[in-house]
N, C-alpha and C positions, 0 to 999 in steps of 0.2 A: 778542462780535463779531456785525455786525447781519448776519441773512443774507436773500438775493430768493428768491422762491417758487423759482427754478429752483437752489437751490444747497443743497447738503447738506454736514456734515462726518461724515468717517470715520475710523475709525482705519488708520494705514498698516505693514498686516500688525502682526506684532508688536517691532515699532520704537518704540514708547515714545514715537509723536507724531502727527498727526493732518492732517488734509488737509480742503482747503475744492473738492469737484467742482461740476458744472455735468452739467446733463443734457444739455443744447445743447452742449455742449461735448466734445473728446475725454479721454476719463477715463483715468487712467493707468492701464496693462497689467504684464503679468508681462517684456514686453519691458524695461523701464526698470530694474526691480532684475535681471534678468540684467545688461544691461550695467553696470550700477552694481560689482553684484560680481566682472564680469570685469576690470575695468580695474587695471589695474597701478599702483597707488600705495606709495610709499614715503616715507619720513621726509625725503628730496627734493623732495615735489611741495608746492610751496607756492601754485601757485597755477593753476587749472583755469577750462575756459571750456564752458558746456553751452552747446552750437549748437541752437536751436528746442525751448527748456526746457520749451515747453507751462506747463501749473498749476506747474511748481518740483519735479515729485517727484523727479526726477537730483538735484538738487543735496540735495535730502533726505534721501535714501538715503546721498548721497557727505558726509555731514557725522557719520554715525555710522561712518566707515571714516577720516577725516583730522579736523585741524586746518587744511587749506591754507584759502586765500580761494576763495570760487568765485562764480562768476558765471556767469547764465542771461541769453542771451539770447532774444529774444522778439519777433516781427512784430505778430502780433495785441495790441489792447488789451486787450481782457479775459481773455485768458489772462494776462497778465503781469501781469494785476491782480491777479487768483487768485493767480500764486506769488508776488507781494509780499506778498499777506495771510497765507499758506500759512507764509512765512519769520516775518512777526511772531506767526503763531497756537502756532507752534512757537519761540518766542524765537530766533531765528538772527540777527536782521539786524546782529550784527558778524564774521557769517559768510558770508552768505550778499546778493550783493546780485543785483538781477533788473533790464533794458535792454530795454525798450519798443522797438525799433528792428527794419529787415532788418537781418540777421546780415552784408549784402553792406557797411555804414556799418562797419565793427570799426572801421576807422582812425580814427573818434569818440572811443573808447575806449582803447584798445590800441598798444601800438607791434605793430612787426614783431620775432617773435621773440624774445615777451616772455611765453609763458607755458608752463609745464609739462606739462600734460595739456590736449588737447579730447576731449571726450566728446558725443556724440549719441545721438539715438533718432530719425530725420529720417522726411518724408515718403516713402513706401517704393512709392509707383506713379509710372512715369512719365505723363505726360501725351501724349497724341497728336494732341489736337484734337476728339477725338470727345465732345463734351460727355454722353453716356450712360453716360460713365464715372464725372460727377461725384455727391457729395451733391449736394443740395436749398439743405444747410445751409453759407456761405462758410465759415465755420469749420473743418469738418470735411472738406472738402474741401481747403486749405489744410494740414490736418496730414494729410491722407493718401498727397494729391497732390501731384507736384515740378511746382508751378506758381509761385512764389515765386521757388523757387529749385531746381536742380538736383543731382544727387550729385556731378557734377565739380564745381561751384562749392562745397558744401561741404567737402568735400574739397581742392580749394584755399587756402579761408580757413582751415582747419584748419592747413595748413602755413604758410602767412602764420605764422598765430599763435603756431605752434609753434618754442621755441629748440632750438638742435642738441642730439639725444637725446630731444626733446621725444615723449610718448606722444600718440597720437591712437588713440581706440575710440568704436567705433559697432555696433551692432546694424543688420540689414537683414536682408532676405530672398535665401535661396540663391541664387533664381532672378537675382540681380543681382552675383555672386560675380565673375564673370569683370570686371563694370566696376569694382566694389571696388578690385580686384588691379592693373588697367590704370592707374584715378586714380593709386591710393594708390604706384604707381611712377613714372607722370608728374610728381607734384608731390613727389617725394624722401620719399615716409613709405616708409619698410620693410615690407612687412607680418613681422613677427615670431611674432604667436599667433594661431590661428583654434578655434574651436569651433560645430561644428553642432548644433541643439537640436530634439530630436524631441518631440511632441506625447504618444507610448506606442511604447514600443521596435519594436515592427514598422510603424512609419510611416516615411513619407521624411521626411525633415528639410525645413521650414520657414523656418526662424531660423536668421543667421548672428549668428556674434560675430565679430569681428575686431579687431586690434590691430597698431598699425604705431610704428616708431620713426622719427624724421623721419634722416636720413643713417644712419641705422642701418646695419650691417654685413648680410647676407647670414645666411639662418637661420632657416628656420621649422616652428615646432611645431603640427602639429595634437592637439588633443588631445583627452583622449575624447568622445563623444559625450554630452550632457546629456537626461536623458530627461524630461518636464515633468509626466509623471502614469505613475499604476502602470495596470495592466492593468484595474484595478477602478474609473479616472477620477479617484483621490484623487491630491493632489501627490507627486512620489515625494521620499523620504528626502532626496533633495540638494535638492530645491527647498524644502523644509520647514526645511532648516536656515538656508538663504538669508533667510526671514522672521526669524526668530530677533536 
């Protein structure tokens, strides 16, 4: 596979497959396999929809934990080029397909209530107008920033997409916990499981996980805290087995 001065391949962690990044580009994080391996899949989910897929690594990650179909949606062209090439560089593409599109078009795609799991990793700042908040670079602005698109509106299409019982998970930051919780009962997701992820056990928590069932019952599990590195800055024991 031919590659441009700005793009590199690497191995992803150790997952047995390999990944096509972009330096101009937002490269995937340790946020993406957290949620990957928080999200509740079973011998039920047959079929999943990653909301603003970036390069394709959710649906990467979610193809060594299922057999369901999945599908990455995608705004930008050239990320969604990345993870179409990403899905053929890792043989996936009768698993794995990727949608060029705003994730706001589903109805192109998708009925209502026609899928099993959504999962994201979404723009995690809001925007205010102050452009001294932005990159340089539209791209990375774009995956940082809820310029696009919002967390209610993701949140929204997520229950659009979602059929009764349907899982919705998403990774975000703390500091946005309370809108989570507000959406994710506005538009009938349950929050059901949360997990807060700390950087080294005496920090405050950064990273949220969370997981919500769409008319789900009432019922929720905090559960322990995730710690991302040992005292010494190495990944700790639970994150190391995550690459695995």
């Amino acid at each position: 596979m031919k590659l441009n001065e700005l793009e590199t391949v690497v191995n992803l962690l150790n997952k047995d497959m390999k990944i096509i990044q972009r330096v101009d580009h937002f490269a995937f994080s340790l946020d993406s396999l957290l949620v990957s391996e928080f999200a509740s899949i079973t011998k039920y989910t047959n079929k999943i929809v990653d909301l603003g897929t970036g390069n394709g690594v959710i649906p990467l990650f979610l193809s060594k934990k299922t057999k369901a179909q999945i599908t990455g949606i995608e705004i930008q062209e050239i990320s969604s080029d990345l993870a179409k090439r990403n899905v053929q560089l890792n043989n996936l593409e009768d698993q794995i397909s990727i949608i060029n599109d705003d994730m706001k078009n589903w109805r192109k795609y998708f009925r209502n209530n026609s899928v099993d799991m959504v999962i994201s990793n979404p723009p995690f700042f809001k925007f205010d107008g102050n452009e001294k908040q932005l990159n340089d670079l539209t791209q990375l602005t774009l995956a940082r920033h809820e310029i696009s698109i919002t967390l209610e509106e993701i949140i929204q299409t997520a229950s659009n997409l979602l059929k009764d019982k349907g899982h919705f998970a998403l990774v975000h930051r703390v500091d946005r916990f309370m809108d989570i919780i507000e959406n994710m009962k506005k538009y009938d997701i349950e929050p059901k499981k949360i997990q807060f992820c700390h950087t080294k056990i005496n920090k405050e928590g950064k990273i949220l996980l969370v997981e919500g069932i769409k008319y789900g019952k009432p019922g929720l599990r905090i559960l322990p805290p995730l710690i991302a590195h040992d005292d010494d800055g190495q990944y700790s024991a639970e994150v190391l087995e995550m690459f695995k």
